[in-house]
Every structure is written in C-alpha cells, then in structure tokens.
C-alpha positions in Angstrom: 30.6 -31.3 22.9 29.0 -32.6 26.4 27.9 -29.1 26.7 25.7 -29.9 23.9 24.6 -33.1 25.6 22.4 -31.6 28.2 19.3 -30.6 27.9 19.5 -26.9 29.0 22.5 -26.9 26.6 20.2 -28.1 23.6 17.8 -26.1 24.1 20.1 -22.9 24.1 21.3 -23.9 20.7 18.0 -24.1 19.4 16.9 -21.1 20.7 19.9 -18.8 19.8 19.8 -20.6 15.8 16.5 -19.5 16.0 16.6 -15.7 16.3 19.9 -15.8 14.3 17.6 -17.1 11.3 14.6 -14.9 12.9 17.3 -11.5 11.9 17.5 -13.5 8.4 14.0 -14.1 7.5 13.8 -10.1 8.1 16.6 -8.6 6.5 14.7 -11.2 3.1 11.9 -10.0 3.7 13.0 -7.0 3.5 15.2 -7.1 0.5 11.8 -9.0 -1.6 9.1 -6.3 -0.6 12.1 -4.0 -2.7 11.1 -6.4 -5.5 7.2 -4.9 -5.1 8.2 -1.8 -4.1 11.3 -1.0 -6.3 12.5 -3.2 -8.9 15.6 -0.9 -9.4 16.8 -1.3 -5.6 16.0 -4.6 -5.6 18.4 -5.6 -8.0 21.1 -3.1 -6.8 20.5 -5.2 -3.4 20.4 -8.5 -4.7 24.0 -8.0 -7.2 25.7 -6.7 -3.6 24.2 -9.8 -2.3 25.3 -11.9 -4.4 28.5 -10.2 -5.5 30.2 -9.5 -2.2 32.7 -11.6 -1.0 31.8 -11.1 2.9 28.3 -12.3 2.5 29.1 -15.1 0.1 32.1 -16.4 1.8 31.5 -15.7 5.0 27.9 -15.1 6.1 26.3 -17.5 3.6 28.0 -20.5 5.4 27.1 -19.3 8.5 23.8 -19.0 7.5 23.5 -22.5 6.2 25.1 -23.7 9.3 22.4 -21.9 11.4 19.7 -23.4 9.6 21.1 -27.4 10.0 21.7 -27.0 13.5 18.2 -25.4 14.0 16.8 -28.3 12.6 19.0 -31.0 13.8 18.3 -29.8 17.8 14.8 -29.8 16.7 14.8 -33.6 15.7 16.9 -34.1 18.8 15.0 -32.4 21.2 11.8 -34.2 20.0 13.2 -37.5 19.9 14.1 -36.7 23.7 10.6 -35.5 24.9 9.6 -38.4 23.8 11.6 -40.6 25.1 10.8 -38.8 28.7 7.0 -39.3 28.1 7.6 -43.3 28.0 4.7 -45.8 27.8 2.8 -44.0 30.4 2.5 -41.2 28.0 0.0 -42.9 25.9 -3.0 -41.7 28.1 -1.3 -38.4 27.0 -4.1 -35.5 26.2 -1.5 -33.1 24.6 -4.3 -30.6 23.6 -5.2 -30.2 26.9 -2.1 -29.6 28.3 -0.8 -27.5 25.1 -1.8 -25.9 21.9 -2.1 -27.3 18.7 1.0 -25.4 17.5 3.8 -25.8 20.2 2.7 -30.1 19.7 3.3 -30.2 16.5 6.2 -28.0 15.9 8.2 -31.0 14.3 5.7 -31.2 11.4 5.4 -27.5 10.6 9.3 -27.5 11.0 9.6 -29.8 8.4 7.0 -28.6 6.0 9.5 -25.5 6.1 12.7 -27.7 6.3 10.8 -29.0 2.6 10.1 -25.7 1.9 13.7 -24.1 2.3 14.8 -27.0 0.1 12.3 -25.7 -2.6 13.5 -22.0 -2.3 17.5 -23.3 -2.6 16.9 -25.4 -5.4 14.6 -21.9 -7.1 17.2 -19.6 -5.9 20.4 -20.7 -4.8 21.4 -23.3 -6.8 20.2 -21.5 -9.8 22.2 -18.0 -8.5 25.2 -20.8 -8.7 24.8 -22.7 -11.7 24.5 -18.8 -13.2 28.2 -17.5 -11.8 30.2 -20.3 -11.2 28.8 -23.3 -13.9 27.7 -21.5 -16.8 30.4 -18.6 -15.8 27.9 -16.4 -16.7 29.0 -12.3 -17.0 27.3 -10.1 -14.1 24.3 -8.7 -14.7 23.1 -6.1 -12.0 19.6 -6.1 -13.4 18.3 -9.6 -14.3 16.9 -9.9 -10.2 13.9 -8.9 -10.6 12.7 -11.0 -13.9 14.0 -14.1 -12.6 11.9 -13.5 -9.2 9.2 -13.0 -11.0 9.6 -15.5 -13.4 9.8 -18.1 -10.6 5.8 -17.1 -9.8 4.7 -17.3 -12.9 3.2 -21.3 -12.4 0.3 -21.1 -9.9 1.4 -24.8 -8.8 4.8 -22.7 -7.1 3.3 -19.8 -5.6 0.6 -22.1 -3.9 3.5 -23.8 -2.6 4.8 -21.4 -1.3 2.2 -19.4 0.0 1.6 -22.6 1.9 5.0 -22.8 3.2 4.4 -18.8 4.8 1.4 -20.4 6.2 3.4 -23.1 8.0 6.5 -20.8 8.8 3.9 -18.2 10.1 2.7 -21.2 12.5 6.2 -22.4 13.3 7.3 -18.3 14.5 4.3 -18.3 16.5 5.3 -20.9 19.1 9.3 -20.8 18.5 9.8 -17.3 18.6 8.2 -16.5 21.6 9.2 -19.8 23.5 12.8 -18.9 22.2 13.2 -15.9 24.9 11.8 -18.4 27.4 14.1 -21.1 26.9 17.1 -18.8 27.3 15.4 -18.1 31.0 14.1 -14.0 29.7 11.6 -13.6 32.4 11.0 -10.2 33.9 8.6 -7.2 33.0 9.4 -7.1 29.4 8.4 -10.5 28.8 4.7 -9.7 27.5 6.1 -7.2 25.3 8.7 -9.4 23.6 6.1 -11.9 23.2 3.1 -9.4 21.6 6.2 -8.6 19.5 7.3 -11.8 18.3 3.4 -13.1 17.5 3.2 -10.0 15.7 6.7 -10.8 13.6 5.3 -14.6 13.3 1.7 -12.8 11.4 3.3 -10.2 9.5 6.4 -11.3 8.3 5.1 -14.5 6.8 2.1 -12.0 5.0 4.3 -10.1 3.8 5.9 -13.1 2.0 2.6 -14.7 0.6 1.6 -11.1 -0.5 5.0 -10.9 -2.5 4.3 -14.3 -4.2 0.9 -13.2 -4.9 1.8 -10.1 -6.2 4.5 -11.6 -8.5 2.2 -13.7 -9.8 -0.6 -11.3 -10.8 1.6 -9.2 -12.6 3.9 -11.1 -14.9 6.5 -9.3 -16.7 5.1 -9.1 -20.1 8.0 -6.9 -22.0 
C-alpha cells in the first residue's frame, strides 16, 4: 500500500488499468461490429460470454476491478495536481501550457464513468436479472434482438453516441500519455502514439456507427 502512495506509483496504476481496459474496449468492439456484421456469430459469441464460467467468474471481476481503480487514481491523481498548483496557480493559463483535452480529462472521464453506468444498467444488470433472478432457460440466440432493441429510442442512442464522442476524447490523451507515464521513450514512441490516436478515432466510430446502425434498422419480424 505505500507503494501506491507515491506519485510515480499512482501513476503506474493508472496507466497499466488503462491499457488493461484499452484490450477490453477492443475485444467489445469487436464482438458488437459481429452484431452488424453477423447476427449468427454474434450471438454464438455473446452465449460463450455470458455462459462460461472463466469469463464470468474470473475475468468479469477483474474487469470491474480495473475499471474502479482506473477511475479512483484518476480522482486521486487530480485532487493531487491540484493540490501542487496551490494559490499561485490561479494566474494558471492551462491552454497555453496544454491542450484542451489532457485539462480536462476528469470531466470526459466522468461523462464515460456516467456512461459505463448507463451500459451496466442496459446490459449487465439486465444479462443478470435474465439468468440468475428470473432463472431464465438459455437462449443462444436472443443477443442480437435485445441489442437492437436497446437502440430502438433515439433519446439512448444519442446518449450514447455522445459517450463514444467523450471516450474518443478521453483515449486521445490517456492512451498515448499511458506509454509515457510508464517511462516508454525510445524510437518507437511516435509510432505507438500515431497508433493509439488512431485506436482513440476509430474505435469509438466504430461504436457510434453500431448504435447508429441499430437504430436505422429495427428488427421488425
């Protein structure tokens, strides 16, 4: 634990949660564009998902634990940079100094901290009211309707579409700053960066175009 009290420490944590939820958001990305692509996969890959015992006992957790200390070392490490700007900091001019993005990182982090609430509450919570509430039988092929049946109101696929926008913002600064706090700083360093601003455009497109898509074409049989 006083590991995790330094500063260096903190912002290892952060960084490592980050790409542990930066392999997440594109093995779901992934999985969803099946949803566009191929209904049929999609729900042969979302029953194994939600049937096997490794990724529902084990990785699930883990990925929920990733996600709360991502966010909790992002309100810590913000309450501490500002605690180390002081009073003298007023006469701050952060957008000359840094871009709008990397100054407000907090916000967008909590429009998708709101966000990932919405998509548990759509998703998650639903997926476990359906096995372990209602004890529902399994059903290897309702996946795809109930995806699409959560884009159905144009009020939720603005939201979320929104929320790419916002996550898309987020990735653009954190991704690339990830590599930097964990002191990766040789030749390959422009690469990884082009690559992560690209991941922080198209993975977050690829998201509002799946919303989008589900919403234009309702299931109508």
């Amino acid at each position: 634990m006083s590991l995790i009290k330094s500063s260096l420490a903190r912002k290892y944590v952060m960084a490592l949660s980050g790409l542990f939820l930066v392999i997440f958001l594109l093995l779901h990305v992934t999985i969803n564009l099946a949803s566009v692509l191929s209904p049929d996969f999609f729900n042969e890959a979302s029953h194994f998902m939600g049937y096997n015992p490794l990724i529902q006992f084990l990785m699930q957790p883990i990925l929920i634990i990733g996600v709360i200390v991502h966010f909790v070392m992002g309100f810590v490490l913000e309450i501490q940079n500002k605690k180390a700007r002081g009073i003298g900091y007023v006469k701050y001019n952060g957008s000359a100094n840094a871009p709008w993005v990397s100054r407000n990182m907090i916000y967008s982090g909590l429009v998708v901290l709101a966000f990932l609430a919405l998509h548990f509450y759509d998703f998650w919570v639903h997926e476990m009211a359906y096995k372990y509430v209602e004890a529902n039988p399994e059903d290897p092929t309702r996946y795809y309707h109930e995806t699409v049946e959560k884009f159905a109101p144009i009020w939720r696929t603005v939201l979320y579409v929104i929320a790419f926008v916002l996550l898309g913002l987020h990735l653009w600064h954190g991704f690339a700053s990830s590599f930097q706090s964990m002191g990766v700083n040789n030749k390959y360093t422009p690469n990884i960066k082009r690559c992560a601003k690209t991941f922080a455009v198209v993975v977050p497109l690829l998201f509002a175009f799946i919303a989008i898509y589900h919403h234009l074409n309702p299931i109508t049989h």
